[in-house]
N, C-alpha and C positions, 0 to 999 in steps of 0.2 A: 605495598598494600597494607591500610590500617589493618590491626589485629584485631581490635576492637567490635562489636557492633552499631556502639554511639558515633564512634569514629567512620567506618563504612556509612551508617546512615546521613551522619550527616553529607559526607562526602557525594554520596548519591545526590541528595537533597540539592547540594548547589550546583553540582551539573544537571540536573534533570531542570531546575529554574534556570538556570543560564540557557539551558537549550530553548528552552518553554519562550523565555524573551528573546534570545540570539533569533531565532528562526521566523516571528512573523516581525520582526524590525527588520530584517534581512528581506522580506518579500513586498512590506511596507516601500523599502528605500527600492526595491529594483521595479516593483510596479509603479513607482511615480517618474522614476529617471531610464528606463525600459525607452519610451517614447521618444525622449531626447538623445539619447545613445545608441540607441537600433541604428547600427550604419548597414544600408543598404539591406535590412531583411537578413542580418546575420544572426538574434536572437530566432526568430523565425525559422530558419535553417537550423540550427542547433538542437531546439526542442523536434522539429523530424528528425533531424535522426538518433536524437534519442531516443521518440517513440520508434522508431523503427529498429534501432538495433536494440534495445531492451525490451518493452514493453511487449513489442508483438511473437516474438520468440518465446516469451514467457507464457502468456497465454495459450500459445501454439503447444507450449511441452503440457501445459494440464490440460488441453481439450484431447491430448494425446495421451496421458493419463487416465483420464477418464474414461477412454475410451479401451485400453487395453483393460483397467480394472474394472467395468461393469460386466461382464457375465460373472464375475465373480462377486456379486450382491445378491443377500438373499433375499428369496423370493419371497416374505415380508417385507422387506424393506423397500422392495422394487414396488409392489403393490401402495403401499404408504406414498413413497415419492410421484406416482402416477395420478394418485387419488388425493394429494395432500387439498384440493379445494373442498372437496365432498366430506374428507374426514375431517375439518377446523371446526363446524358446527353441531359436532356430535357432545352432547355432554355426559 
């Protein structure tokens, strides 16, 4: 690792721009060739179960979250979040 901070920054710089172009030329090339290489619904398959073994698990730990940590919100906050349409127009 650079010592520097010229050195770190730039170093950031070309990978944060390398990622910035790598990633939608990556979704460029897979959304147009997607159609021609889907054999048999196996992109299709892939993204379920990735939503399903990621996505919904994750979800599932913070509505579970949420739900063990709200009696412990104060009861300002709870009134705020209840009322947050009635209190936007208040100036």
């Amino acid at each position: 690792m650079p010592e520097s901070a010229l050195a770190s920054g730039l170093l950031t710089v070309v990978f944060l721009g390398a990622f910035m172009v790598a990633c939608p030329l990556l979704c460029i090339i897979f959304s147009i060739f997607s159609d021609s290489i889907n054999l048999n619904g196996a992109f299709e398959k892939i993204g379920e179960t990735v939503i399903s073994l990621v996505f919904i698990p994750i979800i599932l730990f913070f509505k579970i979250l949420d739900m063990v940590t709200s009696p412990f919100v104060e009861p300002e906050m709870r009134y705020a979040i209840d009322n947050v349409n009635s209190l936007r127009g208040r100036d």
